[in-house]
ZAMARGU-4260 file (C-alpha; in steps of 0.2 Angstrom, whole numbers, plus 5000, padded with zeros to 4 digits):
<rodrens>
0) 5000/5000/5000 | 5004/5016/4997 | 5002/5025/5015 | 5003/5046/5019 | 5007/5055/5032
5) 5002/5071/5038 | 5010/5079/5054 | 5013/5094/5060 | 5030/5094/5065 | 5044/5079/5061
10) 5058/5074/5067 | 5072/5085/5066 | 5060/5098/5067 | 5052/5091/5083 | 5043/5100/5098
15) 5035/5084/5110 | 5029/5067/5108 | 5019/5068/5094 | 5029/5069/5079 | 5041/5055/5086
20) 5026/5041/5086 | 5023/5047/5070 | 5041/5043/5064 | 5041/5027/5072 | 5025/5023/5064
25) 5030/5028/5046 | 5047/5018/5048 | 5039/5006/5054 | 5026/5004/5039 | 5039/5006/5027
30) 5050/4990/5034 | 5033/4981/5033 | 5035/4985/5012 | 5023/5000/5012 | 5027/5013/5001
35) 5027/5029/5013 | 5027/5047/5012 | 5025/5061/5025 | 5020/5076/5025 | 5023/5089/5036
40) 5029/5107/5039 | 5045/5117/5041 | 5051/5136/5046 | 5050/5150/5033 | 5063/5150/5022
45) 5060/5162/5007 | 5047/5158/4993 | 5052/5140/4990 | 5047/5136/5007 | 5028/5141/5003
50) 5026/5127/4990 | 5028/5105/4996 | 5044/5099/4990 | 5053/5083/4995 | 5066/5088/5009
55) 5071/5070/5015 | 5073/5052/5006 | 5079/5042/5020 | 5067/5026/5023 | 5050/5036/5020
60) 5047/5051/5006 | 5047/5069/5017 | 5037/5083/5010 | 5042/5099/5019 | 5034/5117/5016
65) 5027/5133/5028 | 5010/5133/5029 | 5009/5154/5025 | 5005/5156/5043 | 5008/5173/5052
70) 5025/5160/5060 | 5031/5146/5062 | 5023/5133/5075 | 5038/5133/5086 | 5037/5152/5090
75) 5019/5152/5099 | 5025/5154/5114 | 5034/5171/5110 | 5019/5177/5102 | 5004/5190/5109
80) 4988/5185/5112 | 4979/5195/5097 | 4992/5187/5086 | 4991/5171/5091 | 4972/5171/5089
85) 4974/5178/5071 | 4987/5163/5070 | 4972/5152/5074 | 4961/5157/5064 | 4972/5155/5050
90) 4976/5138/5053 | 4958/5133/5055 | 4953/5139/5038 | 4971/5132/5031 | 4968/5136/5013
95) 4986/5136/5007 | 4988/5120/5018 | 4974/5112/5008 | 4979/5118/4992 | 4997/5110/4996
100) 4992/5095/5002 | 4980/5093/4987 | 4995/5093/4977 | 5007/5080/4985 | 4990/5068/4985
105) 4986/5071/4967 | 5006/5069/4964 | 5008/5052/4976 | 4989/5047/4975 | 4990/5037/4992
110) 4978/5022/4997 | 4975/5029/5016 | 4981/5045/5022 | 4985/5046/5042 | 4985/5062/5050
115) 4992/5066/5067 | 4994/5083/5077 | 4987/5095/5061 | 4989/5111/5074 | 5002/5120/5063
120) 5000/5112/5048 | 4980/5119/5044 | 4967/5108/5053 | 4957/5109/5037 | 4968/5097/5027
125) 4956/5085/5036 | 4943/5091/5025 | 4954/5092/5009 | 4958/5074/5012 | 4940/5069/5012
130) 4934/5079/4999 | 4949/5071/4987 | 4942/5053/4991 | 4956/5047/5000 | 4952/5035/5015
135) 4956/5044/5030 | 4961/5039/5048 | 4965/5053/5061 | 4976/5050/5077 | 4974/5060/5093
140) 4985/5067/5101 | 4982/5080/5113 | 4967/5093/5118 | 4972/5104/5104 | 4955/5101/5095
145) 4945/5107/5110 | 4958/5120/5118 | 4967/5130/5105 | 4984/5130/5115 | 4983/5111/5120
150) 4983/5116/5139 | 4971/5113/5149 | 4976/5113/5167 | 4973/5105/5180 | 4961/5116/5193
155) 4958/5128/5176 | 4942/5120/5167 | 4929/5132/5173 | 4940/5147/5170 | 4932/5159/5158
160) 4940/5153/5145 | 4934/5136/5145 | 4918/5140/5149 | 4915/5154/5135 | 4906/5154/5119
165) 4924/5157/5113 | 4930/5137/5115 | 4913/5132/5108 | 4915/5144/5093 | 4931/5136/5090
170) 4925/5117/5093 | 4911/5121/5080 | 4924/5127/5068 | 4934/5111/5069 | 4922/5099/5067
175) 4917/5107/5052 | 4936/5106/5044 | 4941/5089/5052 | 4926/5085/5043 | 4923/5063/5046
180) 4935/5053/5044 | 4933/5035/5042 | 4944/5029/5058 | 4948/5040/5073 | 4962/5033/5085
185) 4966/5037/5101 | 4980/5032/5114 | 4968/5034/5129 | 4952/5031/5134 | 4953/5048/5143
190) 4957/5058/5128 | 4943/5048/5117 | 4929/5051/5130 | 4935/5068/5132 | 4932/5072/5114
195) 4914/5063/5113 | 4909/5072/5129 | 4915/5090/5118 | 4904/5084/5104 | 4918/5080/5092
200) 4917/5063/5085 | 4903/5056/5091 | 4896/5049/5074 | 4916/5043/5068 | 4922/5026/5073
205) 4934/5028/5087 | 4947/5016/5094 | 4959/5016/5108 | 4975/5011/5101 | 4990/5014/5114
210) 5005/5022/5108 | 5019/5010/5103 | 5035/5008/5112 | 5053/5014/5103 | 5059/5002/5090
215) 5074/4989/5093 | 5079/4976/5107 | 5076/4981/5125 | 5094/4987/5133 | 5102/4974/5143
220) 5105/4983/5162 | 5117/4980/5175 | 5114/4964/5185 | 5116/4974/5200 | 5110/4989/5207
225) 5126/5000/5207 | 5127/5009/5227 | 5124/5028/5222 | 5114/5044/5229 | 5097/5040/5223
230) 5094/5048/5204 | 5079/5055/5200 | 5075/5060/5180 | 5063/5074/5171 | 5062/5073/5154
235) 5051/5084/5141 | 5044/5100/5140 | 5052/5112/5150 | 5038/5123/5155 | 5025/5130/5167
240) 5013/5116/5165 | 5025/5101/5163 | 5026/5104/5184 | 5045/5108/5183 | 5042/5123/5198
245) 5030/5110/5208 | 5048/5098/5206 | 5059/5108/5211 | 5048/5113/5226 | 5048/5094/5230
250) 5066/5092/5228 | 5071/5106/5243 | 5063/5094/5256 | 5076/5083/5250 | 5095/5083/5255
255) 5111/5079/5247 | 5107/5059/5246 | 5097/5060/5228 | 5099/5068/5213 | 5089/5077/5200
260) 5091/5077/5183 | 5084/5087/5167 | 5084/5082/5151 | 5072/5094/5140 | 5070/5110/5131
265) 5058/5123/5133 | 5056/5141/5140 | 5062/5135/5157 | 5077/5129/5151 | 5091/5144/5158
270) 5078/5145/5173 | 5084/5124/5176 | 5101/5127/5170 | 5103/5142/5183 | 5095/5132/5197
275) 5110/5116/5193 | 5125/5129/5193 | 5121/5131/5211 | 5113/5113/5219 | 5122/5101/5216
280) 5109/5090/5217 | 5103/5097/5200 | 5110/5089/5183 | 5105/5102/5166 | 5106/5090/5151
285) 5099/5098/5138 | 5092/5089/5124 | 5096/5071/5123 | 5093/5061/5108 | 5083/5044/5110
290) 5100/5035/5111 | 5104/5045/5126 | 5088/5045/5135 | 5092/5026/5135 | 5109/5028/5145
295) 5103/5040/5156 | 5085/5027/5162 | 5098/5016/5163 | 5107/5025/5177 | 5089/5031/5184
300) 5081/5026/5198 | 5063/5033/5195 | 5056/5046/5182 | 5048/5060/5185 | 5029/5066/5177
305) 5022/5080/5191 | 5013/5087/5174 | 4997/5100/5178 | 4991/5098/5161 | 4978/5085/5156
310) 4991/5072/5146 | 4986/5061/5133 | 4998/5047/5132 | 5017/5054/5138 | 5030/5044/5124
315) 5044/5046/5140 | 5032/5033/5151 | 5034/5021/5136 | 5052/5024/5135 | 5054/5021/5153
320) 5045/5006/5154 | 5055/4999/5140 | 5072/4998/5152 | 5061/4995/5168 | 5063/5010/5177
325) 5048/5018/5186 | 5037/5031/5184 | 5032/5044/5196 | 5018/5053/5189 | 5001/5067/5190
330) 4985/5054/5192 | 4979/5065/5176 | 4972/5063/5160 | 4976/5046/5152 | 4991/5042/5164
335) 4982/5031/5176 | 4978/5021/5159 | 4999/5016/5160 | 5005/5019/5177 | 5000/5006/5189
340) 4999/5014/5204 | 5013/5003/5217 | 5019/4993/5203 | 5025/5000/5189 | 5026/5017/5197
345) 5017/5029/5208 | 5003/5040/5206 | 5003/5060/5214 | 4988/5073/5215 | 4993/5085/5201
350) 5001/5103/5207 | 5003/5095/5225 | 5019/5097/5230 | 5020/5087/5247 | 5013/5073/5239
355) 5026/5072/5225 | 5038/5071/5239 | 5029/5058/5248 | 5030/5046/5230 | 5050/5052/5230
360) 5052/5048/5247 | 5045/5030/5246 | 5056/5028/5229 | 5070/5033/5239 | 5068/5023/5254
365) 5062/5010/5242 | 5077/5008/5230 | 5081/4989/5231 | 5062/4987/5230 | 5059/4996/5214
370) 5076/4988/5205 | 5067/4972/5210 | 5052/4974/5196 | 5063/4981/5182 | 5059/4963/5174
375) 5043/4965/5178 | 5040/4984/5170 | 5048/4979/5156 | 5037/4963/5152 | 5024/4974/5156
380) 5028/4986/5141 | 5028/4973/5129 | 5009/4974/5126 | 5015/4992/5119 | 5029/4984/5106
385) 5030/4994/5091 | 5026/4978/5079 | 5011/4973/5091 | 5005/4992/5087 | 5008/4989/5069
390) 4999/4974/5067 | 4986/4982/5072 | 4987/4998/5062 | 4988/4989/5045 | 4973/4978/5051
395) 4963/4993/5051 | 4967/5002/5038 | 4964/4985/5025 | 4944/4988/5035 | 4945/5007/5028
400) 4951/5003/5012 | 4938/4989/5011 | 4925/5000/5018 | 4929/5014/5004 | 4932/5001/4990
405) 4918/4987/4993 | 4922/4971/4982 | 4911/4973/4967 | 4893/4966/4970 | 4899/4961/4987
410) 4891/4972/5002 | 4899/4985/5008 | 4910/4982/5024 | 4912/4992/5041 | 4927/4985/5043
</rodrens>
C-alpha cells in the first residue's frame, strides 16, 4: 500500500511526543514493504518554502513546506495573544495548507492517508483529504482540538476561557474542517471520552489504540543495582505546565542523598540550568537524543511526570518502561491508563507538592524494591511493542480501504 502522512511537525523539526510516534510509525510501515510518504511542515525559508517539496529520502518520502502562517509553530510561545488568535484562525481555515496537500496527493495518490497533530500544519487538510476521496484515519493526540493551546490545566476547566462561547466557537469550527474521517484513533480512553463528551466525533468510529514503544531490542541493564545517591530523572517539555516549579519545590525537602536530573528544552530551560550551577543535586542535560535517553534510564532510579496539564499518552512513560525503570507521575488525563499505581510506578495529586515528595520519598527509601520489578515493567511494556501496534494499524486500515472500496457486487464492509 501506498500510505501518507500528515504531521505537523517531524523529526528533526520536533517539539514533543507527537511527531516522534509518527516517525516510528512511518518507519515502521515502510520495513513492513509499504510505500510511505510524510507530509509535514517546516520554518519559513523564502518563497520556495511556501510550496511542498521533497526535503528527505531516507526510509519514508518527506514533504516539507510553511503553511503561510503569520510564524512558524515553534514560535507560539513568544507570540501575543491578538496574534496568536489571528494565528488560529488561519490555521483553521488552512487554505494554502489544503491547496498543498491537494497537490502532494494528486502527485503520490496514496491508498489511506494518516494524520496526526494538524495544529500548525491547517486543521482543514482533514477536509481536503476527504473531499479528494482518499480513506482517512485521524490520530489523537492531545486537547488541541477542543483548547486552541493544547493546555488545559489542572484546577483551570471552569475558568472563563473554558467556559466561553469562545471554545465552543472554536469546537464548531473544527468539526466542520476535520470533517469525518473514516477511523479515529486514540491512545487513551481519557482523551477519546473527552472528545465525545465535547461533541467531536461522536458519529466517527473511534478506537483506543495505545502508543507503541521505541523500535529495537530492550537494553540489557546491569545485574546489580550500582550503590549511588538516589537519581531521580525529568524529561520533556520544560515549561509551566509540565510541573518543573512543583519539582523543584519537591526536591528542597530533600537533602544531598538524591539527585535530580533534566533532560528537555523549553522556555524554562536557563531557569533549570541556573538552578544546577548552584545545587548540586541538580544535573542540566539539555536535549538528549533517544540514544541517550536510554543511557541516562539506565542510570535512573525513578522518572519524574508532576505534569498539571491533562496528558494524553506521555512517549517518556513508554520509554521508561522499556528499560524498567519507574514512573512517578500526575493521576491526570490518560496516565492512570499506563502507570499502575505501586507497581510500575506511583501516582501523585497533580500541582501537589507534598505529595510528590511523599511518592519520591517511598522511591528513595524504596530503592532495592523498585530495582526488583525492572523485569517486571519491562514485560509489562511489551503489550506496547512497536510491531504489536503495527499489526494492528495495517489491520485497520485494510477495514477502511475495504469500507471505501467494497468488492464489486459484494456488500459494503464496516470494517
Amino acid at each position: 500500500m501506498k500510505i501518507g502522512i500528515v504531521s505537523n511537525l517531524y523529526p528533526s523539526n520536533t517539539r514533543g511526543g507527537a511527531e516522534l510516534v509518527a516517525q516510528r510509525v512511518a518507519d515502521a510501515l515502510y520495513e513492513r514493504g509499504h510505500e510511505v510518504f510524510v507530509f509535514t511542515t517546516q520554518p519559513y525559508d523564502g518563497i520556495r518554502s511556501l510550496f511542498p517539496r521533497v526535503r528527505e529520502r531516507t526510509l519514508e518520502v518527506v514533504y516539507r513546506f510553511f503553511p503561510l502562517n503569520v510564524y512558524a509553530l515553534r514560535n507560539a510561545s513568544r507570540m501575543p495573544f491578538p496574534v496568536r488568535a489571528l494565528w488560529h484562525l488561519i490555521d483553521l481555515l488552512s487554505p494554502w495548507a489544503r491547496a498543498a496537500v491537494a497537490h502532494v496527493i494528486v502527485d503520490e495518490c496514496p491508498d489511506v492517508m494518516i494524520t496526526h497533530n494538524l495544529k500548525g500544519i491547517g486543521v482543514g487538510i482533514a477536509r481536503e483529504i476527504q473531499r479528494r476521496g482518499v480513506p482517512h484515519i485521524h490520530t489523537l493526540h492531545d486537547v488541541q482540538l477542543s483548547v486552541p493551546s493544547g493546555l488545559l490545566i489542572a484546577g483551570h476547566e471552569q475558568s472563563f476561557l473554558n467556559r466561553s462561547f469562545l471554545r465552543r466557537w472554536y469546537e464548531a469550527i473544527v468539526r466542520r474542517q476535520i470533517g469525518t474521517p473514516d477511523l479515529v484513533l486514540s491512545p487513551s480512553k481519557f482523551l477519546a471520552d473527552f472528545y465525545r463528551e465535547r461533541g467531536l466525533f461522536t458519529d466517527v468510529r473511534l478506537e483506543v489504540l495505545p502508543n507503541p514503544l521505541p523500535p529495537g531490542n530492550r537494553p540489557e541493564l546491569p545485574k546489580e543495582r550500582p550503590q549511588m545517591k538516589t537519581k531521580f530523572l525529568f524529561v520533556g517539555q520544560l515549561e509551566e505546565h509540565k510541573g518543573v516549579h512543583v519539582l523543584l519545590d519537591a526536591l528542597d525537602q530533600f537533602g544531598d542523598d538524591v539527585e535530580m536530573h533534566f533532560a528537555g528544552e523549553g522556555s524554562l530551560a536557563e531557569f533549570v540550568n541556573e538552578r544546577a550551577l548552584r545545587d548540586a543535586r541538580v544535573t542540566f542535560h539539555g536535549f538528549v537524543s533517544l540514544k541517550n535517553l536510554v543511557r541516562l534510564l539506565e542510570n535512573t532510579d525513578a522518572v519524574v511526570l508532576p505534569s498539571i496539564c491533562y496528558e494524553n499518552s506521555p512517549t517518556v512513560i513508554y520509554e521508561s518502561f522499556l528499560v524498567g525503570v519507574p514512573v512517578v507521575a500526575s493521576h491526570i488525563g490518560g496516565i492512570p491508563e499506563l502507570v499502575e499505581d505501586g507497581e510500575s510506578g506511583l501516582l501523585v495529586a497533580p500541582g501537589d507538592t507534598a505529595d510528590l515528595a511523599r511518592a519520591m520519598r517511598r522511591i528513595h527509601s524504596e530503592r532495592e524494591i523498585w530495582w526488583g520489578r525492572t523485569n517486571a515493567i519491562r514485560a509489562y511494556a511489551q503489550q506496547f511493542a512497536l510491531g504489536t501496534y503495527v499489526t494492528r494499524l495495517e489491520q485497520l486500515i485494510e477495514g477502511v480501504i475495504q469500507k471505501e472500496n467494497p468488492p464489486q457486487g459484494g456488500e459494503r464492509s464496516d470494517g
